[in-house]
ROBAZA-90819 format. One line per 5 residues: number of its first residue (from 1); for each residue x, y, z of N, C-alpha, C. Coordinates in Angstrom, 3 decimals. Layout:
<recs>
NUM	X/Y/Z/X/Y/Z/X/Y/Z; ...
</recs>
This chain:
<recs>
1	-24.765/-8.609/-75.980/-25.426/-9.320/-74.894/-24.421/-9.751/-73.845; -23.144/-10.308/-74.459/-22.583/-11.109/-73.287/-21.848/-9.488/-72.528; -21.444/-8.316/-73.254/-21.003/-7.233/-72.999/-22.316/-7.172/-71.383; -23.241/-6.996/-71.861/-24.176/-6.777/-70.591/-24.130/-7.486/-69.483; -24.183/-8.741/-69.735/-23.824/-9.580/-68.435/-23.037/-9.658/-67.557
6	-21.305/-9.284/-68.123/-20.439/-9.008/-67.606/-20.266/-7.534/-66.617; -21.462/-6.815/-67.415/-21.484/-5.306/-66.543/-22.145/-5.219/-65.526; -23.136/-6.428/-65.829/-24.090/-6.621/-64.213/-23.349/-7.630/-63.275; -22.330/-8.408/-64.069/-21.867/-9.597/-62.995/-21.076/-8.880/-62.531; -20.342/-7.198/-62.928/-18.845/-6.486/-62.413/-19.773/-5.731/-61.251
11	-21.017/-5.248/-61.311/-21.954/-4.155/-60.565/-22.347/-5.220/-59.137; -22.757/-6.503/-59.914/-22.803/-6.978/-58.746/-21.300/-7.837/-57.375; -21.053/-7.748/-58.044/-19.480/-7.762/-56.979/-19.223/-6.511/-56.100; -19.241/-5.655/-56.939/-18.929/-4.029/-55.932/-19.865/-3.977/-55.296; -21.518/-4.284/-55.383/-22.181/-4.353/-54.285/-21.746/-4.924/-53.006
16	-21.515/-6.327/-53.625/-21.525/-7.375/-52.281/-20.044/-6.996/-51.387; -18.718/-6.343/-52.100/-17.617/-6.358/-51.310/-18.042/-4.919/-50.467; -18.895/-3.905/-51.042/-18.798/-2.721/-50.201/-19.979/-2.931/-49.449; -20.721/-3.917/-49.374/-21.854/-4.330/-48.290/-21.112/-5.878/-46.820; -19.754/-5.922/-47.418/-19.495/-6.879/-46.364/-18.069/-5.913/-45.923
21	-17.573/-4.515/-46.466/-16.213/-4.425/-45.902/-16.692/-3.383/-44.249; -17.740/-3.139/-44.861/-18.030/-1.796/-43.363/-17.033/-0.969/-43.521; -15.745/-0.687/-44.160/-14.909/0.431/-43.600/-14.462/-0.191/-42.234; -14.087/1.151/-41.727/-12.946/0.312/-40.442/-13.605/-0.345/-39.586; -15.191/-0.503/-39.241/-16.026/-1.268/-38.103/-15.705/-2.029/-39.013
26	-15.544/-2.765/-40.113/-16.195/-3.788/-40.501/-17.545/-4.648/-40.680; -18.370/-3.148/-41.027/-19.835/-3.501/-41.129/-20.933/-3.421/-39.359; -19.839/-2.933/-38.776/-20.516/-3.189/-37.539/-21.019/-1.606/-37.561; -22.361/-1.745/-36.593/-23.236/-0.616/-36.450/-22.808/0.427/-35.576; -21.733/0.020/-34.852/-20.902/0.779/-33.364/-19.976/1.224/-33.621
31	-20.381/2.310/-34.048/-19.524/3.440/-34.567/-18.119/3.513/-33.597; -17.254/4.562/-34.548/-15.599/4.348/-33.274/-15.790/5.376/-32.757; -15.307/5.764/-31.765/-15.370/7.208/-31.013/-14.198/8.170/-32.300; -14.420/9.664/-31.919/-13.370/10.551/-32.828/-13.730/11.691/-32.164; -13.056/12.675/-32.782/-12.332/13.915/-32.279/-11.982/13.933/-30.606
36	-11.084/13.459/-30.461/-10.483/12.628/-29.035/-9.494/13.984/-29.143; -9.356/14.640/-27.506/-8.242/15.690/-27.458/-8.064/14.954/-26.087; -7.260/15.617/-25.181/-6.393/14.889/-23.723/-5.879/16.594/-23.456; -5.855/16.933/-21.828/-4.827/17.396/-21.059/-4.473/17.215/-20.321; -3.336/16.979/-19.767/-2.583/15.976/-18.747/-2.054/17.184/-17.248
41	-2.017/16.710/-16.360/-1.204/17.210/-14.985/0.215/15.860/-14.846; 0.518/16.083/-14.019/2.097/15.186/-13.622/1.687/13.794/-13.133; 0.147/13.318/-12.539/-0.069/12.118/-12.697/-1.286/11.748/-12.805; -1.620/12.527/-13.909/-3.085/12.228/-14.165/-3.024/12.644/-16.067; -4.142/12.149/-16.541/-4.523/12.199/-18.472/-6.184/12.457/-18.249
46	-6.676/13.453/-18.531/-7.926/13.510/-18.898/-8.304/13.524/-20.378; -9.430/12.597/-20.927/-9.681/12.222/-22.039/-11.403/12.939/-22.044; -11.022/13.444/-23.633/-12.595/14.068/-23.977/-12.583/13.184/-25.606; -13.640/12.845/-25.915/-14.424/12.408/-27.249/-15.521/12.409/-27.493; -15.750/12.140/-29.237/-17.300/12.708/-29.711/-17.320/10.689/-29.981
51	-18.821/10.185/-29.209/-19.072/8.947/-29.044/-19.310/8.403/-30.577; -19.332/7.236/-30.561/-19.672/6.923/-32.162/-20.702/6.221/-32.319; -21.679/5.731/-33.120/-23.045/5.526/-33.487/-23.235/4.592/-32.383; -24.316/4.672/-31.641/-24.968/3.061/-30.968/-23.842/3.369/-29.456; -22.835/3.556/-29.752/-22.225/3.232/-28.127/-22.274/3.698/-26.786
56	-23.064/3.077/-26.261/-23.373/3.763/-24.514/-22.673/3.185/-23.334; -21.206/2.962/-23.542/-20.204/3.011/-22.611/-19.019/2.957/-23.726; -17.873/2.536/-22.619/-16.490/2.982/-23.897/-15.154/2.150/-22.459; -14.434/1.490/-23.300/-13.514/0.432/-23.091/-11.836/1.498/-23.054; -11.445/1.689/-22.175/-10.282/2.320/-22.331/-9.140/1.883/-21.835
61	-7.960/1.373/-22.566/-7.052/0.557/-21.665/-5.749/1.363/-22.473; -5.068/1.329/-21.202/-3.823/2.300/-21.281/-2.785/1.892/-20.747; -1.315/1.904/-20.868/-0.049/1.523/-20.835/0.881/2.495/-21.354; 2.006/2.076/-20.784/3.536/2.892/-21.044/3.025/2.664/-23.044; 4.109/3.893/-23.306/3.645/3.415/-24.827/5.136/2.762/-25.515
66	3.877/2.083/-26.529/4.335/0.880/-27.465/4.041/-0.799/-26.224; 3.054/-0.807/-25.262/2.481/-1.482/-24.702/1.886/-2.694/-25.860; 1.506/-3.947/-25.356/0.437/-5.023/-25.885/-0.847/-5.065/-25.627; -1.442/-4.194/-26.884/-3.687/-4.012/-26.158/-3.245/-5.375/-25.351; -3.664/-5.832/-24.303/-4.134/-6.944/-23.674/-3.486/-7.212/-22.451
71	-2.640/-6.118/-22.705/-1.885/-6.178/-21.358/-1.894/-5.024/-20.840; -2.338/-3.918/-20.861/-2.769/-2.978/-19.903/-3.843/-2.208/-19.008; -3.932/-1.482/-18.650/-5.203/-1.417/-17.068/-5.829/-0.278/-18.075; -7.070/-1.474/-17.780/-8.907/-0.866/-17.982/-9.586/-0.469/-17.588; -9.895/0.603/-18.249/-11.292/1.657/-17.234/-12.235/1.704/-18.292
76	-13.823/1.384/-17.994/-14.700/1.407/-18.631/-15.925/2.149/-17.479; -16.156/3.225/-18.657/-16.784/4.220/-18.492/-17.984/4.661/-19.542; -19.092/5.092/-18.758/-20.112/5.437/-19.774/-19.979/7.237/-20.050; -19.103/7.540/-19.724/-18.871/9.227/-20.013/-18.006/9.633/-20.878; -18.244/10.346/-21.457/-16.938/10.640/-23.036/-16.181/11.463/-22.555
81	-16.223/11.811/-21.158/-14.489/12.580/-20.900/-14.128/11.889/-19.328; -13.110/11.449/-19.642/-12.779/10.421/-18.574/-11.152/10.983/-17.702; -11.482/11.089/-16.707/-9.814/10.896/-16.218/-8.995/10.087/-15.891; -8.072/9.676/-16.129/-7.364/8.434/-15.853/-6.299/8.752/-15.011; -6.140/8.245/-13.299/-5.004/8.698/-12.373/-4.459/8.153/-12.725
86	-3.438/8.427/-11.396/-2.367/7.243/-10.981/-1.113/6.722/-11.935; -1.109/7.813/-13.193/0.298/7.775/-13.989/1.214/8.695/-13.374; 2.478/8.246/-13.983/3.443/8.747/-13.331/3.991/10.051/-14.249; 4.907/10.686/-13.154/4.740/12.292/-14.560/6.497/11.862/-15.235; 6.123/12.362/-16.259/7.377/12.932/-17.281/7.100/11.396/-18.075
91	6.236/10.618/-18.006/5.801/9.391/-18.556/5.297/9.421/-19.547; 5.319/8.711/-21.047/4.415/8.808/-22.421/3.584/7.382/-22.366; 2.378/7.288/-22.265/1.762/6.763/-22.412/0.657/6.139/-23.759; 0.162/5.491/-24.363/-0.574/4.987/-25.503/-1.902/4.673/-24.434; -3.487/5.240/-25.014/-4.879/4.912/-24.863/-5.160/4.304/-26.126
96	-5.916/3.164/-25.959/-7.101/2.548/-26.967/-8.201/2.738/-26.462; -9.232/3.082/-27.056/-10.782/3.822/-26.544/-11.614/2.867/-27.776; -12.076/2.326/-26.886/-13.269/1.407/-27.610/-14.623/1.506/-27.418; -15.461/1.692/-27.999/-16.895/2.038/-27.624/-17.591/0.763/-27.679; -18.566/0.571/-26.492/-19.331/-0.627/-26.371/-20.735/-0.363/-26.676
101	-21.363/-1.121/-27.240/-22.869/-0.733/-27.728/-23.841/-1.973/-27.286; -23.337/-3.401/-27.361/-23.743/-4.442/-26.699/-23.066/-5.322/-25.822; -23.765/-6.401/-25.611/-22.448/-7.422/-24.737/-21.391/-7.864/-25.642; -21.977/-8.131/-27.117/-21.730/-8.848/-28.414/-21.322/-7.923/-29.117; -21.074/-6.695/-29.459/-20.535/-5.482/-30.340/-20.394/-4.307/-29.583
106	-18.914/-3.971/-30.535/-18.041/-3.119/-29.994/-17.643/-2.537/-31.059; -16.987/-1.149/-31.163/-16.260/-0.389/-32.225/-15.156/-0.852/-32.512; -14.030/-0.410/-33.107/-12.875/-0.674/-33.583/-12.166/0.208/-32.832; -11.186/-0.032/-32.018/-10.527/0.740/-31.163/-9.854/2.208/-31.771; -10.015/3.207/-31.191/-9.303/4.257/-31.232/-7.735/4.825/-30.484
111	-6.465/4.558/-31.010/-5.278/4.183/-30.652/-5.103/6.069/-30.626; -4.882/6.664/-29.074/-4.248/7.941/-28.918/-2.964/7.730/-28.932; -1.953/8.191/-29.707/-0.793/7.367/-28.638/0.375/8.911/-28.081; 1.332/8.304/-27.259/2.046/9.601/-27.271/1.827/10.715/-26.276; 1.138/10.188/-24.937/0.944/11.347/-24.524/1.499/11.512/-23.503
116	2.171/12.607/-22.792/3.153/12.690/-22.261/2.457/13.479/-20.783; 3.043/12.758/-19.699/2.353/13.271/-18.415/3.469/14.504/-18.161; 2.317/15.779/-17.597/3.743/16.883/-17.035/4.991/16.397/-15.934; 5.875/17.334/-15.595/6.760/17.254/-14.709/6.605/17.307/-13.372; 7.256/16.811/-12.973/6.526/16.661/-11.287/6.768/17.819/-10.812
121	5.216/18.108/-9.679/5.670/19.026/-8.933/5.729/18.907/-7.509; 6.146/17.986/-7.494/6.250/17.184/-6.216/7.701/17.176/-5.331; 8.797/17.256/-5.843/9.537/17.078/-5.667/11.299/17.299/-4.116; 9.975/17.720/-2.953/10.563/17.794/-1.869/10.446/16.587/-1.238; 10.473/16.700/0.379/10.770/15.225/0.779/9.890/15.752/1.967
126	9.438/14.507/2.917/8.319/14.877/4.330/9.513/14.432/5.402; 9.153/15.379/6.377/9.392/14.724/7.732/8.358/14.953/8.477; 9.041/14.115/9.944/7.796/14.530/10.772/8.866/13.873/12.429; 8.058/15.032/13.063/8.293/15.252/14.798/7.586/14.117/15.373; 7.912/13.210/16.063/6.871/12.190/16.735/7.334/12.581/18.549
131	6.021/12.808/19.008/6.069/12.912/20.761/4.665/12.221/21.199; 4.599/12.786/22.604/3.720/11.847/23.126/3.549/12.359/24.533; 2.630/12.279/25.087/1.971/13.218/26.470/1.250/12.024/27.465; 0.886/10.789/25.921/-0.010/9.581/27.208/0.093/8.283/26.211; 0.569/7.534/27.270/1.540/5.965/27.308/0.793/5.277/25.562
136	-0.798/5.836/25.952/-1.258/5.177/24.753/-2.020/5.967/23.204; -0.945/6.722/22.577/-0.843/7.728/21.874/0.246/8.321/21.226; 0.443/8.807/20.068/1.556/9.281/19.380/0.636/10.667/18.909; 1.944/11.788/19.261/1.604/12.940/18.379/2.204/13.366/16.765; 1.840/13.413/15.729/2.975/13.608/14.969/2.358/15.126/14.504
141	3.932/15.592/14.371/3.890/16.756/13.094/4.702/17.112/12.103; 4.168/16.950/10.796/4.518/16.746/9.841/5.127/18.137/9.316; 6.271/18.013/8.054/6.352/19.243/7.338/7.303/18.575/6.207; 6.674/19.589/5.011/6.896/19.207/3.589/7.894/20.368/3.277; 9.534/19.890/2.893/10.326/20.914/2.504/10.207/21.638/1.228
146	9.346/20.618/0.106/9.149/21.302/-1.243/7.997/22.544/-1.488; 7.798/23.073/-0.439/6.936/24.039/-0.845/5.583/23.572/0.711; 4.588/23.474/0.033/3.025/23.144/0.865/2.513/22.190/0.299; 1.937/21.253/1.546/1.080/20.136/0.992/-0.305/20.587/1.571; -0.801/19.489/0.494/-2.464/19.614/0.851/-2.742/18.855/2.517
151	-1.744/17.549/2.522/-2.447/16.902/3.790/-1.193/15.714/3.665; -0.956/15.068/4.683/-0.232/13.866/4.806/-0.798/12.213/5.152; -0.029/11.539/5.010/-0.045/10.154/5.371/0.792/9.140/6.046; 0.357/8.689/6.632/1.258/8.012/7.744/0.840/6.046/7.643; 1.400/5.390/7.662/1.289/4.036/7.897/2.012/4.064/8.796
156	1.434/2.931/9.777/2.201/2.498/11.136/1.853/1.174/11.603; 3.048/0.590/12.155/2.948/-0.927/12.805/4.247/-1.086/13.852; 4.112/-2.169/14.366/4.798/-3.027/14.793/6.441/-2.693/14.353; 7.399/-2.247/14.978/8.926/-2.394/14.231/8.843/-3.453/12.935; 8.912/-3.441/12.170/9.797/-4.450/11.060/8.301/-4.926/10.395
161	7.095/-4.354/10.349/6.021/-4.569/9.366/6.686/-4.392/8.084; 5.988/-4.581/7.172/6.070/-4.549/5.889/5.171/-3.462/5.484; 5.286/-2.493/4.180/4.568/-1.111/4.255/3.441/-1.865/3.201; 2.325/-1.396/3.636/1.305/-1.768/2.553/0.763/-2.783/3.600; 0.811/-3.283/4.867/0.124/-3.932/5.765/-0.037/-3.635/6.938
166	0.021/-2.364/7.136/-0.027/-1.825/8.322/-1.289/-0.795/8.691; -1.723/-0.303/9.245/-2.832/1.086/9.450/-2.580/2.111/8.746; -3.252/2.723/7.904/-2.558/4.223/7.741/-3.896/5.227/7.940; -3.424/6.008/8.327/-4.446/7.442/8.487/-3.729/8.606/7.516; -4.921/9.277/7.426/-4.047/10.635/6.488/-4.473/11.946/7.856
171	-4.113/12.850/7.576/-4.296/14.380/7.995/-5.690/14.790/7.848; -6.391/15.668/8.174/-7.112/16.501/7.488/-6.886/17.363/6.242; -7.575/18.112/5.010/-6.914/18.716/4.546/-6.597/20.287/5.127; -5.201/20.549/4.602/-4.410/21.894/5.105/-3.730/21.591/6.779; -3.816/20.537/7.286/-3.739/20.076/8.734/-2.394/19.614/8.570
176	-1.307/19.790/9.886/-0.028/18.985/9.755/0.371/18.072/10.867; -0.895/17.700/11.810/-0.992/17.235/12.556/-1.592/16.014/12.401; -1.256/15.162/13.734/-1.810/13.830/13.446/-1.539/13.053/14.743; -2.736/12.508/15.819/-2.569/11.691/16.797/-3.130/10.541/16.575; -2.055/9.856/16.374/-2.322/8.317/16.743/-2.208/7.343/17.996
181	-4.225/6.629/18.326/-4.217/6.104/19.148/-4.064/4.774/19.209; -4.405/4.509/20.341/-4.390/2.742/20.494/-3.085/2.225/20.750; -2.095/2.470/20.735/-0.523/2.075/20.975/-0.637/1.545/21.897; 0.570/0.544/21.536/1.107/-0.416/22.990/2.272/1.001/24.076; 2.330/0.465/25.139/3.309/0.905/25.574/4.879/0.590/25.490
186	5.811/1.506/25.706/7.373/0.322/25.821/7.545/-0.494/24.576; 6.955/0.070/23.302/7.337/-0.890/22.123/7.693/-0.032/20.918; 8.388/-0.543/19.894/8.946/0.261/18.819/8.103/-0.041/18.072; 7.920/1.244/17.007/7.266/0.998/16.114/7.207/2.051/15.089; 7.364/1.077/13.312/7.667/2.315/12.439/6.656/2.943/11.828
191	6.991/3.951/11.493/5.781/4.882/11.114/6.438/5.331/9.462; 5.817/5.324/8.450/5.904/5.196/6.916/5.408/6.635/6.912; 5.899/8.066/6.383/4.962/9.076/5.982/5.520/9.748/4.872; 4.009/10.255/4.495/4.536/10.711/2.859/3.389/12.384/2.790; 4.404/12.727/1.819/3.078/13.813/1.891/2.196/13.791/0.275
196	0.987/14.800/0.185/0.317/15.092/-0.663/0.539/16.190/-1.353; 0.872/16.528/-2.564/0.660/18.015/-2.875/-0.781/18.414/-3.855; -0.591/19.640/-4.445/-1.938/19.878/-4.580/-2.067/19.386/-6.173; -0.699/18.945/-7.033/-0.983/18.289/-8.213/-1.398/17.311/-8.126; -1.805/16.194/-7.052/-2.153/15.317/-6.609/-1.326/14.006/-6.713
201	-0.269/14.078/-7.067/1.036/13.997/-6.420/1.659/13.092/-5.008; 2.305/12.748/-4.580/2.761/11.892/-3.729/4.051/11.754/-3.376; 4.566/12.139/-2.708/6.274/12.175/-2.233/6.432/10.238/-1.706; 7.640/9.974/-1.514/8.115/9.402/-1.631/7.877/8.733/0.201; 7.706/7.467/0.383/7.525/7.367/1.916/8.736/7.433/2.607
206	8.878/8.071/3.837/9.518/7.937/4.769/9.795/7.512/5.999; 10.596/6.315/6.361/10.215/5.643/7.658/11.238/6.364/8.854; 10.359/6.203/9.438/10.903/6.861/11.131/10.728/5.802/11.735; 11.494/5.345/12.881/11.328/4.323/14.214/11.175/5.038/15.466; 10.191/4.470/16.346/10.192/5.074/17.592/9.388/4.228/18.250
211	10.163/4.369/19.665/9.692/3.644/20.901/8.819/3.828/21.863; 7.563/3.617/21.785/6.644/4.764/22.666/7.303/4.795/24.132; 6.537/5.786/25.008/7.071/5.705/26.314/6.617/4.521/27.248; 6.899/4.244/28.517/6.443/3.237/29.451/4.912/3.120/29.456; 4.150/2.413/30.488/3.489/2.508/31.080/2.927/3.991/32.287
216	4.281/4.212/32.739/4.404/5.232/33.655/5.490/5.893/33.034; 4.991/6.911/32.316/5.997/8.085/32.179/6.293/8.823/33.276; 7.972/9.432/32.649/7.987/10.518/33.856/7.145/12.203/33.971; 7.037/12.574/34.941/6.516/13.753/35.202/7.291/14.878/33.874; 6.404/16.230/33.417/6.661/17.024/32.856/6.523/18.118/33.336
221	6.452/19.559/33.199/6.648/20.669/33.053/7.188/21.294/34.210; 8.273/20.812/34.934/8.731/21.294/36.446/8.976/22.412/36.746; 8.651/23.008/37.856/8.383/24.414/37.970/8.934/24.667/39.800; 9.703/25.719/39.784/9.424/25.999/41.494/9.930/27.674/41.284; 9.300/27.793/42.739/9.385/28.985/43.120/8.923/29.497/44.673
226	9.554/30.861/45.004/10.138/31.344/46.668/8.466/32.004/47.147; 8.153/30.982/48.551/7.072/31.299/49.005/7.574/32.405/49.945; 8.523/32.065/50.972/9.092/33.261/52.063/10.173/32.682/52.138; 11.019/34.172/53.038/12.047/33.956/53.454/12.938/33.550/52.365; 14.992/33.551/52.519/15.749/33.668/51.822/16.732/32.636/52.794
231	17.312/31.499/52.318/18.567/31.304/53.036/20.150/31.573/53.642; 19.836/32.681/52.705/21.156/33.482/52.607/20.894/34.618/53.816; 19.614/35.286/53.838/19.480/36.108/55.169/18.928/34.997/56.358; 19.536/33.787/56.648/19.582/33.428/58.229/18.258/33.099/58.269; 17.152/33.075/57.381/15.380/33.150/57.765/14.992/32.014/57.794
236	15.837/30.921/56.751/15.079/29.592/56.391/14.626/30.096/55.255; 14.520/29.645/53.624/13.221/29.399/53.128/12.752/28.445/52.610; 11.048/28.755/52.679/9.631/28.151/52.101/9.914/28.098/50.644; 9.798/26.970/49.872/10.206/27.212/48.397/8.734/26.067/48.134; 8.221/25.992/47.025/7.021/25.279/46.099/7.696/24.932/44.728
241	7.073/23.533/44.763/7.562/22.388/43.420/6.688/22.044/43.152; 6.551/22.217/41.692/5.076/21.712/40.516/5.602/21.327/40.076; 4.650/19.965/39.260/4.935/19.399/38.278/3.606/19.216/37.366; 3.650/18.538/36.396/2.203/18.052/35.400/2.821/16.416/35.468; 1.371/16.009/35.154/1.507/14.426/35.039/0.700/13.924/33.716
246	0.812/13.412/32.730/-0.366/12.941/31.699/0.032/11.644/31.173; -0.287/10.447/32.396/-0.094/8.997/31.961/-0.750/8.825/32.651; -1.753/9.183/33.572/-2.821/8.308/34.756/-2.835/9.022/35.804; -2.993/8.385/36.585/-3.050/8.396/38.296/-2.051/7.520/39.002; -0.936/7.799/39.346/0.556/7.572/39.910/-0.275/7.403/41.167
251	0.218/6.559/42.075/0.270/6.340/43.891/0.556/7.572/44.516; 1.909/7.826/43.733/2.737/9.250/44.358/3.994/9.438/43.516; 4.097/10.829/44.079/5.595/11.111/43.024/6.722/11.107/44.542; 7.735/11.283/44.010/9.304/11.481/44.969/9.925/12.365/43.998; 10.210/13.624/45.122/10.927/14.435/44.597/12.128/14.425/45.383
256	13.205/14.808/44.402/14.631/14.941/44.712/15.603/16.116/44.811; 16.237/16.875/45.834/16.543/17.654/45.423/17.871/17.809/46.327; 18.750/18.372/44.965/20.210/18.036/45.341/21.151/19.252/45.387; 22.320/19.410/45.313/23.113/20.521/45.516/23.952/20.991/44.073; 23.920/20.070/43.270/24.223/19.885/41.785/23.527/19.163/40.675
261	23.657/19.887/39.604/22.454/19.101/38.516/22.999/17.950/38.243; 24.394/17.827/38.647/24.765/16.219/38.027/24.752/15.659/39.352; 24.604/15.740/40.372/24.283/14.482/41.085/22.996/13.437/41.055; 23.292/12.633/41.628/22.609/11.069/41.271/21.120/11.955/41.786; 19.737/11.482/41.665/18.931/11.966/42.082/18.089/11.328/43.187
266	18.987/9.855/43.070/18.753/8.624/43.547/19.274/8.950/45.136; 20.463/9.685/45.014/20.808/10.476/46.417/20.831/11.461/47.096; 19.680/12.279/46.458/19.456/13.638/46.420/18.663/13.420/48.235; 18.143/14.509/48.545/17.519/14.961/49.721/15.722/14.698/48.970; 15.394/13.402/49.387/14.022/12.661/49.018/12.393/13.416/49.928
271	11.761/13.954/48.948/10.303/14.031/49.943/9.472/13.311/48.728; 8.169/12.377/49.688/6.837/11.995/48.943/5.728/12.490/49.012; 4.762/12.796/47.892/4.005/13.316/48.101/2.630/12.613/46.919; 1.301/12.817/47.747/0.274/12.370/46.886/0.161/13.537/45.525; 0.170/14.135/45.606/0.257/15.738/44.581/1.025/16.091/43.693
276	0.530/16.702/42.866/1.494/17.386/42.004/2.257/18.389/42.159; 1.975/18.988/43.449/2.988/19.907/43.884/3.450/19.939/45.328; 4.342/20.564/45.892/4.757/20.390/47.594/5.631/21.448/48.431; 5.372/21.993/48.840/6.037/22.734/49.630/7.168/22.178/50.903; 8.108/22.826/50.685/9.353/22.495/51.901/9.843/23.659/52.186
281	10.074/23.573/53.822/10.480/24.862/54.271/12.009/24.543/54.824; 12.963/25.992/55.398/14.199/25.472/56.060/14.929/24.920/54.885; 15.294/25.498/53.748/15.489/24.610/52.620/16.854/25.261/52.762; 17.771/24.090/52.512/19.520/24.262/52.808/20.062/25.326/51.435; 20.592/26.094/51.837/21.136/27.455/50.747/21.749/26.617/50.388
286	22.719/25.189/49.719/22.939/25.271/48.730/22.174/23.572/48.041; 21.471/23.704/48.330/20.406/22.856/47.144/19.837/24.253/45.946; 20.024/23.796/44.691/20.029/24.566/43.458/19.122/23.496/42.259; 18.900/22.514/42.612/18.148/21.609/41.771/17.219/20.717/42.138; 16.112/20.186/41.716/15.396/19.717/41.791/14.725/18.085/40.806
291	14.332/16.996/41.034/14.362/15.803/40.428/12.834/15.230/40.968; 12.027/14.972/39.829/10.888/14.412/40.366/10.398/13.133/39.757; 9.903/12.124/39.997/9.466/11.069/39.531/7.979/10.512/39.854; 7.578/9.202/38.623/5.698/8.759/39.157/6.448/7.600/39.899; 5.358/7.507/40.787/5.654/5.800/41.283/4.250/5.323/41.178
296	4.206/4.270/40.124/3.165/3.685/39.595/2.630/2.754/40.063; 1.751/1.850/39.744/1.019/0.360/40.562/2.279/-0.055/40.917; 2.673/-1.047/41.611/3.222/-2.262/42.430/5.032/-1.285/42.476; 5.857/-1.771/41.669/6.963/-1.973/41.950/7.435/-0.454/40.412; 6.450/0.046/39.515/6.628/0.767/38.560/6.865/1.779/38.768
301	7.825/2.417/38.282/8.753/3.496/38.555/9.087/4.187/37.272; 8.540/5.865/37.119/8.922/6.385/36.017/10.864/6.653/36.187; 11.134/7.149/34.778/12.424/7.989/34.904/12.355/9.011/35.629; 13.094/9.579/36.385/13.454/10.557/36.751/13.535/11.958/35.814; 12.620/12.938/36.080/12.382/14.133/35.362/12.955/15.234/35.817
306	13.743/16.000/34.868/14.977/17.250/35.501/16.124/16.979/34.982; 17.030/18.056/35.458/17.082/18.697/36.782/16.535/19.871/36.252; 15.716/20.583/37.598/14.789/21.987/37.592/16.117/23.026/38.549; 16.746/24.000/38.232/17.506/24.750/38.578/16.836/25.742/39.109; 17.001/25.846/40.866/16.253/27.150/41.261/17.197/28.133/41.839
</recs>
């Protein structure tokens, strides 16, 4: 008899400890996620898993590995294959994947650890050309020495901003161009650029300084050429001076034209004109250069553009 009692008091213990241990939930109904695989690019981990009983989202927090669960960045997601950016490559990282089933129950975390981001393929550097055609505008063009980028990025401010508080625009994609408007005139200002590649990837920023132009730029694309006659045969000649303008509407330009490219232009042989271009006749055989300038509202005066050698 007492043999019996003892066999039901031993039967009933193994009930009650294998009805309170759950195995690794610990009795909880929210199953753990499993068969978890990963393939990685240089700054990215994509995660695939088979969900576990009850859970319809999933807790994933990830860190450099040998990290503290509680101290690294969480992404919670209701999809069992997840990508996780924004790691850095040649980096080993540790995931815990937790499945959520209520507000109040959760699985027992699933610890990936060990996984190693590829090698960068990133590894050239950006520059970029900065010009400008009108007072309130920057042209840039960019180029990536490591190969081809998908598209670039630019932050810009004020000389001496701080990066991460300034404007930034990107490119189009496959585009290496980039105009930026709204600029002050007559002021410096740095420009931060980086490029993109197609591992998705990020080069390193690069600051450039530059001073936009005036208010009144000087004239561009100077041009002349022989309407009649030769000075050398005794005739006099008719000679024509073009220019382009792309900062406004100037009062007038003053053109200069002298007997050497290094003389002052300031003392050259002066004509004014409303136009962008002008004809002078009787023109002295040895004038060989040419100097043109904007003269803007009140007292504003571009640089002097040239010398044009005719």
């Amino acid at each position: 008899m007492n043999t019996k009692i003892k066999t039901l008091a031993s039967l009933f213990i193994f009930v009650l400890f294998m009805g309170c241990s759950g195995g690794d939930d610990g009795g909880s109904n929210c199953g753990k996620v499993e068969s978890v695989s990963f393939y990685t690019s240089p700054v990215s981990a994509t995660l695939s898993f088979m969900p576990g009983s009850n859970a319809n989202s999933f807790r994933i927090e990830y860190g450099a590995t040998g990290f503290t669960p509680g101290s690294g960045t969480v992404v919670v997601t209701s999809n069992s294959q997840q990508e996780i950016t924004g790691l850095t490559p040649s980096t080993t990282y540790d995931f815990y994947i937790t499945g959520i089933c209520s507000a109040t129950e959760n699985s027992a975390p699933y610890k990936l650890s060990s996984v190693t981001t590829q090698v960068s393929q990133c590894v050239g550097s950006t520059t970029v050309q900065i010009g400008q055609f009108y007072p309130d505008a920057v042209d840039l063009q960019f180029a990536f020495t490591g190969g081809s980028a998908d598209h670039f990025e630019v932050e810009y401010g004020l000389a001496g901003f701080v990066l991460g508080t300034g404007t930034r625009e990107t490119t189009s994609f496959g585009s290496s161009s980039k105009t930026v408007s709204g600029i002050q005139a007559s002021t410096a200002y740095d420009f931060y650029v980086r490029s993109y590649c197609s591992s998705g990837e990020t080069t390193a920023f690069v600051k450039y300084t530059y001073t936009t132009m005036g208010s009144c730029p000087k004239p561009v694309n100077l041009n002349s050429w022989n309407i009649s006659g030769a000075c050398n045969a005794g005739m006099g000649e008719t000679r024509a001076f073009s220019w382009s303008y792309l900062g406004g509407n100037p009062q007038s330009y003053t053109i200069s034209i002298v007997q050497e490219a290094t003389d002052n232009p300031a003392n050259g042989n002066t004509f004014e004109t409303s136009n962008t271009s002008i004809s002078i006749s009787n023109m002295y055989c040895l004038w060989n250069a040419f100097y043109v300038r904007a003269n803007c509202t009140g007292s504003d005066r571009s640089e002097w553009a040239g010398p044009y050698y005719f």
